[in-house]
N, C-alpha and C positions, 0 to 999 in steps of 0.2 A: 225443441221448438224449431220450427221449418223457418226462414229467411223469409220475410215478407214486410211488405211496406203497404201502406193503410194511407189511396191519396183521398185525401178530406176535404172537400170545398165548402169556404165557410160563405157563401156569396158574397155580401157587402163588408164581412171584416164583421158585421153582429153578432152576437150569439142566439139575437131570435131567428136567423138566418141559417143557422145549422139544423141538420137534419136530427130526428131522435137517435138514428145512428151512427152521426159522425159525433155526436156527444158522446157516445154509449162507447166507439172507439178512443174517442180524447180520453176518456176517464182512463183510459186502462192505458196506456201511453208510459212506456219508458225514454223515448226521445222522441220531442215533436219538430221538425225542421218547419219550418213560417216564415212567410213573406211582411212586408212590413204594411201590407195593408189589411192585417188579420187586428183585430181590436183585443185589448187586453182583457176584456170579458170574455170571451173565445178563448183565448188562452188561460184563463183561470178554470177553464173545467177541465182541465191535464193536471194527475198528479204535484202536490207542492214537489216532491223529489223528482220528478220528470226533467230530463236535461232538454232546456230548451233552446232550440238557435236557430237565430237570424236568418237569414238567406236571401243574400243578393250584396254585392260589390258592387259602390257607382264607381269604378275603373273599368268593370268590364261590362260589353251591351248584355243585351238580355240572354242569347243565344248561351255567352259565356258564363251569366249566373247559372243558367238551368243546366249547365253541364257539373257546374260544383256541386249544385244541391242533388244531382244525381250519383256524385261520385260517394255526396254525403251518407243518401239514402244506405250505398250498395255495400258501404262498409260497416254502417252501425246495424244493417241487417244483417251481416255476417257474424256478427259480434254476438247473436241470437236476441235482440234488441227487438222490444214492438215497438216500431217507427209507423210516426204517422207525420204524414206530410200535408201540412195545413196552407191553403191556399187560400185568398180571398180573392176579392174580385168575382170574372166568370172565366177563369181560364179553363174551362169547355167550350166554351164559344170562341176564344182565340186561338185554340188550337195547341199553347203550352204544354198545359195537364196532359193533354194526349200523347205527347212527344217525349214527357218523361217517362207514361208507365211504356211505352213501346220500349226506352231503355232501358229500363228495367228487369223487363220480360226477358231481351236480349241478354242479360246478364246474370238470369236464372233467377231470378227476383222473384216471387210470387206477389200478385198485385192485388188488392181490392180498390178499387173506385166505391166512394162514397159521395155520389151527386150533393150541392148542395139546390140552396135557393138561388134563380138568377136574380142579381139584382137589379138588372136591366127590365125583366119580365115580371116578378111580384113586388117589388121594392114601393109602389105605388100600393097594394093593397098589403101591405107589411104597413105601414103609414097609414092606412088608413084613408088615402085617395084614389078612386079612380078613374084619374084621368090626368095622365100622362102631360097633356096639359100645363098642369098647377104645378108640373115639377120641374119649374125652368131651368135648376141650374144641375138637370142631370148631363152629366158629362163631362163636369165641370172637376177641376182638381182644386182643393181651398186649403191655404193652410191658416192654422190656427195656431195666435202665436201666444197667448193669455199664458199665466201661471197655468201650472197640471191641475190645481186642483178646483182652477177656476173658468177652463175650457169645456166643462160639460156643455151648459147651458147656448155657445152661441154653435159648438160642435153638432149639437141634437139638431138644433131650428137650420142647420145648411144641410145635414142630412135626409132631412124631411122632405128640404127642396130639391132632393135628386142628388146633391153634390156629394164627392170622394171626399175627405175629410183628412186632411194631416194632420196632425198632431204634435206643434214643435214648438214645446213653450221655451222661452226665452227668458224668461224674469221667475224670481221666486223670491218670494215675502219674509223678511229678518226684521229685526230690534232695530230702530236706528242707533247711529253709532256713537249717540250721545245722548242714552236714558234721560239722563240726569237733570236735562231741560224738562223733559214732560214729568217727571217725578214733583218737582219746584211746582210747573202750574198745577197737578194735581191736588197742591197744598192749596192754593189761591184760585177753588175754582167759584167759591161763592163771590170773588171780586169781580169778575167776566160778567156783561151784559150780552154776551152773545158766545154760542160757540160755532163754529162755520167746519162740517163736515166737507171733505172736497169726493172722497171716493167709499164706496162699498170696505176696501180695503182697510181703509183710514177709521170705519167706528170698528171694524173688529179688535187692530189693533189696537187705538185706544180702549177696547174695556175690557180685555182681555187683562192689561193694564190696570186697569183702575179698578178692577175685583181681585185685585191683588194687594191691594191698600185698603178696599172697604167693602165692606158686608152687605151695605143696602144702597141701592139706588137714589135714595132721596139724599146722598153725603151730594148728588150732582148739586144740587142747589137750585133757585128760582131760576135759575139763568135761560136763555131762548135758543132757538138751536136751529142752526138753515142745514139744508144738505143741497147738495148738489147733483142732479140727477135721480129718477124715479128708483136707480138701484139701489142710492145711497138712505133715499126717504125709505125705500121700504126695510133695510138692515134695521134703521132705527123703531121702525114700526114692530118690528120682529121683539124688542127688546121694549116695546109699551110703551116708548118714548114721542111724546106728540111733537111732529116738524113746524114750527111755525111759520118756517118760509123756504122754500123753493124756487129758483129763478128757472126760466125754462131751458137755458145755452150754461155751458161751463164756458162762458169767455168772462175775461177777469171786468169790465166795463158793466155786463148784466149781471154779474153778481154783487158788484159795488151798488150800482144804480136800485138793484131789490129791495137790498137791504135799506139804503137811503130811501127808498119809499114808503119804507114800511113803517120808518120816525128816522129825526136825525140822530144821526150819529157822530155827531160833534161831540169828545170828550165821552164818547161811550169805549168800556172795553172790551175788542172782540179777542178770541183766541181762536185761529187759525189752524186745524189740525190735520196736514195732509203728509205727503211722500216727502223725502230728504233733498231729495234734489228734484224743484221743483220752480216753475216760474215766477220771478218777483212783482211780475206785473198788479197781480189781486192787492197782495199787504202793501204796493206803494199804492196803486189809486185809494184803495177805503184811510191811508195816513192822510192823502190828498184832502182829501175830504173831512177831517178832522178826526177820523177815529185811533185808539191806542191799539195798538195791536201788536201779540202776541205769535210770532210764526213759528209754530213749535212741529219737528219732524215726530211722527208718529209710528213711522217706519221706511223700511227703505228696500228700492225693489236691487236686487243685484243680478248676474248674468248666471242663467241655466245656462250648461253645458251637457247633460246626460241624453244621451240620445237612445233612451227606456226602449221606445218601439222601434226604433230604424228610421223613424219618419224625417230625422233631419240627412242623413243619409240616401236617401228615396229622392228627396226635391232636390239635393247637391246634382245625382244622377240623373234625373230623370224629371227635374224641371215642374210644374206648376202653370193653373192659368188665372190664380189669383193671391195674395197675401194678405190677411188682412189683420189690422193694428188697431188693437183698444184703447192706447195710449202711448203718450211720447215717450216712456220708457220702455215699451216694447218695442218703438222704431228702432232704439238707439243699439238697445241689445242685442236686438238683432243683427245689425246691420257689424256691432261688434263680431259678430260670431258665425256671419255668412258674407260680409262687404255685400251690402245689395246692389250696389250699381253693378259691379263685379256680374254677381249672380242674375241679374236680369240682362246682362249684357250677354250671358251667356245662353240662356231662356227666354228667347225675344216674345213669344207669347206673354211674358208674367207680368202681370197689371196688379195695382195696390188701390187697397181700399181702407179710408180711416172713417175714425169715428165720428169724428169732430175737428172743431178748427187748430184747438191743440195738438192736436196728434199728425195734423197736416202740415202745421209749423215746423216739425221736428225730419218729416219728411222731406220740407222743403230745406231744409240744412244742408240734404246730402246732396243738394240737386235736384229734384225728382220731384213729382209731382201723384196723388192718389187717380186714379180714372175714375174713381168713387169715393164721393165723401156721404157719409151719412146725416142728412138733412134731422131726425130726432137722433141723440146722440145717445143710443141704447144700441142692446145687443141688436134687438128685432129692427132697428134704423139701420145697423149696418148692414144686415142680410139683406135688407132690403133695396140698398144702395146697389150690391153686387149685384143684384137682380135685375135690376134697372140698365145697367149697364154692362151686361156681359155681352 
């Protein structure tokens, strides 16, 4: 087998973005060298045994990566390896991609270039819009800080509007660390006049739960049910369960005041079922007010540290011009696991954008303040917030 490296541009890090032939090369791929704005659907069409790696150092600038990933290419080619060098981005337009097969060539390398899509150029009819226009926040770098397995949905909708998308979840969803409370209410749930969902999060975990203890959904009982949020109304809808009340803000004063509208709740019992560590403001006002209440953790988010794609290493280097925070535990964990003041001290561009007023409070902790707060406090509210204000 001759020595040759196969550079692949995937455009935007998509896989609808790759060409029939830079697929047709991935598939056959015994080592793929990638940048970390390549998306993991792109890298799923290379070989499961394919050895795959990183490429890029934030210790060194750019100049200094593209001379590693060149040194990479020139020895795993020797090694009679098909190496494919997978790029996102347009690094045909910046001039990168050109600079490495030129060293290449010079190192007796045999080169294919495999153009991708630009995503400067199609990225707008790949989406489905044409007009450049409607894609305000192309340019834009955003990082996404949600659990992994809950960043699709606000990921898609920034991509749509043009934006580069990082991918650096910070929280990831466990048992709380004391079952044994919601096992107890699960026994006494026909005594609850209400149950108060706070997150999307909060019903999975509960019935995940509680289909563990019981076979049919009618063991929930008569009892009434608020959610919080159109994400949280609609988990529950998922599962046939009708929401009887909805306040329209997650602040703890409208969610008291709802439910108090909706009958007193003098000597009624609610049971509260949200995150482990979470604000006491909600279960003191509705005690204020006379209700019994139950604040039982449901689970509890703790600090990602795997940095899968490179993306947390990408924005360490090379900085950001947005962050944005779905909730005050992703402030927190974050800020564990990059010091944000730190980091935007050092990124004077990087502006934060929360969801909500909670998630703002938690910001305002560290000092700091969102440049964007999201007026509906949903995914499509925050996107929209960035939008507004970039």
């Amino acid at each position: 087998m001759s020595s040759k490296v196969y550079l692949v541009v995937a455009g935007s890090g998509s896989a609808g973005l790759i060409t029939v032939r830079g697929a047709e090369v991935l598939r056959q791929a015994t080592v793929v060298i990638h940048d970390a704005l390549v998306g993991k659907d792109v890298l799923e069409l290379s070989p499961a045994g394919a050895e795959k790696i990183l490429s890029g150092d934030p210790s060194k600038d750019r100049a200094g990566e593209q001379r590693e990933a060149v040194k990479m290419m020139i020895a795993k080619a020797r090694e009679n390896q098909r190496v494919v060098r997978l790029k996102g981005g347009d690094p045909y337009l910046y001039g990168a991609g050109g600079g490495e097969a030129s060293e290449l060539t010079a190192a007796g390398i045999e080169v294919e270039v495999v153009p991708g899509v630009s995503s400067f150029l199609s990225a707008p009819g790949y989406a489905g819009i044409s007009d450049l226009a409607k894609r305000p926040l192309l340019g834009q770098r955003v990082v996404v800080t949600r659990s992994r397995d809950q960043a699709v949905a606000l990921s898609e909708q920034l991509r749509q509007k043009g934006a580069e998308v990082l991918e650096v979840p910070v929280i990831k969803i466990v048992l709380p660390s004391n079952p044994q409370m919601l096992a107890d209410a699960l026994l006494e749930l026909n005594a609850y006049d209400w149950i108060v969902f706070t997150s999307a999060n909060g019903v999975t975990s509960f019935f995940d739960i509680f289909f563990r203890a019981f076979d049919d959904m009618r063991d929930i009982g008569g009892v009434r049910i608020a959610a919080v949020g159109p994400a949280t109304a609609a988990k529950l809808k998922e599962l046939h369960l009708k929401v009887d009340l909805m306040p329209d803000q997650y602040v703890a004063s409208k969610v008291a005041d709802a439910l108090a509208g909706y009958e007193s709740i003098e000597n009624l019992k609610i049971l509260l079922l949200r995150a482990e560590v979470a604000t006491p403001e909600l279960p003191e006002k509705l005690e204020k007010m006379g209700a019994i209440v139950d604040d039982i953790a449901v689970y509890q988010t703790v600090l990602e540290t795997a940095d899968l794609n490179g993306a947390g290493a990408d924005l360490i280097g090379h900085g950001a011009d947005w962050v944005t925070f779905t909730s005050a535990s992703t402030v927190e964990n974050f800020h564990a696991r990059f010091n944000l003041p730190e980091l935007m001290s050092r990124h004077p561009r990087l502006r934060l954008a929360s969801i909500g007023p909670e998630t703002t409070k938690a910001i305002g902790v560290l000092g700091l303040k969102p440049r964007a707060e999201a007026k509906d406090h949903t995914v499509e509210g925050l996107v929209k917030a960035v939008e507004k204000s970039r």
